[in-house]
Backbone bond lengths (Angstrom), bond angles and torsions (degrees), N, CA, C in turn:
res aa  C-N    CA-C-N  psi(-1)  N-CA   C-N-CA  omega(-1)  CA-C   N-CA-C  phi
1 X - - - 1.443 - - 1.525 109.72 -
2 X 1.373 113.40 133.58 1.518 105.88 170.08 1.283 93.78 -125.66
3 X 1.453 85.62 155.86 1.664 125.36 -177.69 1.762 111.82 -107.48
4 X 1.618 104.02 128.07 1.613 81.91 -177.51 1.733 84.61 -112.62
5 X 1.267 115.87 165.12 1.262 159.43 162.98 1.477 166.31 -90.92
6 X 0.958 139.62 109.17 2.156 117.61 -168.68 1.391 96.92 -87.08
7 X 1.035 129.04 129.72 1.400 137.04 161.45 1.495 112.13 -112.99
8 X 1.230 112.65 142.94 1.417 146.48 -169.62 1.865 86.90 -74.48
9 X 1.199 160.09 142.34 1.253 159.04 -178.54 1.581 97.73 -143.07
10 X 0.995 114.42 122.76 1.802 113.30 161.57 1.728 121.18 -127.96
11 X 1.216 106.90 102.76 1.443 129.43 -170.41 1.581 119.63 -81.70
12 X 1.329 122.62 174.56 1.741 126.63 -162.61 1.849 80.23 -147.26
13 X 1.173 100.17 133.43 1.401 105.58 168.17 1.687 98.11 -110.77
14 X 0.856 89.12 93.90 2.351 104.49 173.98 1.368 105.01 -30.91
15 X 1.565 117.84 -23.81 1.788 90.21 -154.22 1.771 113.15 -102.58
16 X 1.808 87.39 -15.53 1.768 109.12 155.16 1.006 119.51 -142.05
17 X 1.680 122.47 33.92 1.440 128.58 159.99 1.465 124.49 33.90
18 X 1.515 102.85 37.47 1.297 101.90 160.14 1.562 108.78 -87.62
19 X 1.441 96.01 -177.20 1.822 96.36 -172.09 1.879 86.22 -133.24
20 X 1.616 95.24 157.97 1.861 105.58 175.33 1.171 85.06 -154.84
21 X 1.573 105.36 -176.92 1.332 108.52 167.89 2.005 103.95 -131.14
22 X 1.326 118.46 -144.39 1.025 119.06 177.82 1.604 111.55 174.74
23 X 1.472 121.70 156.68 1.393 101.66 170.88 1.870 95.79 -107.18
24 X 1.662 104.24 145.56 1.548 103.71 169.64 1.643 104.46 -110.03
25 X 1.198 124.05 122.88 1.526 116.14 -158.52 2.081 82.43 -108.55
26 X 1.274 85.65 142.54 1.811 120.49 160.86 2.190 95.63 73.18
27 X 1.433 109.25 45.64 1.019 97.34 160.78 1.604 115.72 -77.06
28 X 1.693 107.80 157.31 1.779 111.42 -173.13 1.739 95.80 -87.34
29 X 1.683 109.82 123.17 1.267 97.31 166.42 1.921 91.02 -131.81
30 X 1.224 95.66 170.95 1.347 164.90 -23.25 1.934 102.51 -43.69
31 X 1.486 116.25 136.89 1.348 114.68 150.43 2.012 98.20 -155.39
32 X 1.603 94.54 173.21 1.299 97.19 -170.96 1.703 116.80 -61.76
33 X 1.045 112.35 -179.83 1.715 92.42 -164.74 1.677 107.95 -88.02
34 X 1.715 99.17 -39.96 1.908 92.51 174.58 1.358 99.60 -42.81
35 X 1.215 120.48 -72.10 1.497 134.24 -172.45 1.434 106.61 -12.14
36 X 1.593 108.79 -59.06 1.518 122.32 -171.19 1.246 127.26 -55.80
37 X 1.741 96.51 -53.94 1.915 122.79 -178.56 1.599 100.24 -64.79
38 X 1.697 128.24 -7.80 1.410 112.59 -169.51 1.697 86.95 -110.00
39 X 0.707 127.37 -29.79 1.448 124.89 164.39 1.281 129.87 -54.73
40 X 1.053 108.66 -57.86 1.374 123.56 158.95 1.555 128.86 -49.23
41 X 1.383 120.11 -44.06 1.231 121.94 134.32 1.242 127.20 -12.32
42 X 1.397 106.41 -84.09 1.595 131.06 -175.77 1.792 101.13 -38.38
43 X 1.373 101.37 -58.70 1.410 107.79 -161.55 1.571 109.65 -83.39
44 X 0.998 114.50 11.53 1.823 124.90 162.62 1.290 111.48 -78.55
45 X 1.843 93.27 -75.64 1.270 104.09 177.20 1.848 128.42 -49.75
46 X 1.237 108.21 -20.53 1.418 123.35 -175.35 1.466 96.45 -89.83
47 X 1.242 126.05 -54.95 1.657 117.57 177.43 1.690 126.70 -73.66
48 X 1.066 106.81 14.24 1.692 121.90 -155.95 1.899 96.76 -106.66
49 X 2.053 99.50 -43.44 1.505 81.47 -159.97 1.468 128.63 -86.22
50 X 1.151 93.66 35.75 1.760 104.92 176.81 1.808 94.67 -98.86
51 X 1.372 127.21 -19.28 1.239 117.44 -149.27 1.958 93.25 -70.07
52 X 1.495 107.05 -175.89 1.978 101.67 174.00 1.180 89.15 -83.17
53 X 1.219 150.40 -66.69 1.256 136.89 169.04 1.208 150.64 -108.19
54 X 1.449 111.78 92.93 1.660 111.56 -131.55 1.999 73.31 -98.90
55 X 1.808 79.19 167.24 1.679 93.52 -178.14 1.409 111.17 -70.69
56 X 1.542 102.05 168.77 1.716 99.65 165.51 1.362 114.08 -60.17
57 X 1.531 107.45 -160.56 1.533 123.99 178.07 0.926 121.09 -104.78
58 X 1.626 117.37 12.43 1.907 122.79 -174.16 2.118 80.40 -121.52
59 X 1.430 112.85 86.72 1.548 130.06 150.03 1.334 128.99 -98.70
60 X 1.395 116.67 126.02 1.186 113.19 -155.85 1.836 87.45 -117.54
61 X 1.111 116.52 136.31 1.872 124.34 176.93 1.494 91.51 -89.57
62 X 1.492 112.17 133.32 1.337 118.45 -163.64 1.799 86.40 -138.34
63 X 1.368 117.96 -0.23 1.851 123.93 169.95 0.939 121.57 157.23
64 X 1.494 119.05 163.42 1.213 108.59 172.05 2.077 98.84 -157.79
65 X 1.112 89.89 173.22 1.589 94.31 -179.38 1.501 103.41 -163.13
66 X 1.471 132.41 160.33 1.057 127.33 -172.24 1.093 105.67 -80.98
67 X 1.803 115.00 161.02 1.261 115.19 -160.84 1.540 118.63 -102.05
68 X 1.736 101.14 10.86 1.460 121.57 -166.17 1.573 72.75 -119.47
69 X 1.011 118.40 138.37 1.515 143.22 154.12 1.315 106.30 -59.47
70 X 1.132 115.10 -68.39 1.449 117.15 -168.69 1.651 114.61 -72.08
71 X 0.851 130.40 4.86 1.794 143.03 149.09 1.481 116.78 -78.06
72 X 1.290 118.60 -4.05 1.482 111.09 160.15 1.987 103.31 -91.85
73 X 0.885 116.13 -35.54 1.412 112.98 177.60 1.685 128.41 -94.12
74 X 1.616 98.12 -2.01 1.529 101.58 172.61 1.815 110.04 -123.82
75 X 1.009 112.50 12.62 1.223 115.58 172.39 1.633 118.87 -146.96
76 X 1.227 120.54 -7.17 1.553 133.66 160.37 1.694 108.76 106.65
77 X 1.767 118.38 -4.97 1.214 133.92 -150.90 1.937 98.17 -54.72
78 X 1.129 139.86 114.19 1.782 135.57 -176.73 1.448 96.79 -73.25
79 X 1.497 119.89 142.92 1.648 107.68 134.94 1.459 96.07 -50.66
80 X 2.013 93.26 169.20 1.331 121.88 152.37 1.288 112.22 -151.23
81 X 1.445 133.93 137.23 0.449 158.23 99.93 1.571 170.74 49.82
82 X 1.494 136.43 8.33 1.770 107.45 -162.15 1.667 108.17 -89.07
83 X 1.365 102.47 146.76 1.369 107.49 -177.95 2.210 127.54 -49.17
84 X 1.083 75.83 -7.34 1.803 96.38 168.48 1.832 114.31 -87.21
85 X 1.275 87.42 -6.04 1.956 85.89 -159.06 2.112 99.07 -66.62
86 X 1.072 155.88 172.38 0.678 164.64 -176.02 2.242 107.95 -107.76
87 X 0.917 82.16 -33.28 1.722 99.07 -176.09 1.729 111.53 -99.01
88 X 1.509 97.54 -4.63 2.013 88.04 156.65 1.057 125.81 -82.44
């Protein structure tokens, strides 16, 4: 059974390494995590280019955590994490 989700996403734009975050609503979880971080990708970059100045296309997912609080304690969902993220 999968469960989809809003997750909280917080991204690195490589080409001026700033960091933002974003919510991506109805991702499918449980899946493996590459699986996830390339998705997640996708769905940054895809929700971003309406912004006035949305990032480039070199985004790096630096974490994410659900965007409901209460889905880390009623469904087991972890933050994660990378040790670069600004928000660990």
């Amino acid at each position: 059974m999968t469960d989809r989700m809003n997750l909280r996403v917080d991204y690195e734009d490589q080409v001026d390494w700033l960091q933002d975050q974003i919510i991506i609503e109805n991702v499918i979880m449980p899946q493996e995590h590459n699986q996830l971080i390339i998705e997640l990708e996708q769905a940054v970059y895809d929700n971003t280019r309406s912004m006035y100045r949305p990032p480039s296309s070199h985004i790096n997912i630096v974490g994410y955590s659900p965007a409901d609080s209460d889905v880390t304690v009623k469904k087991g969902v972890n933050y994660w994490y990378a040790d670069e993220s600004i928000w660990a």
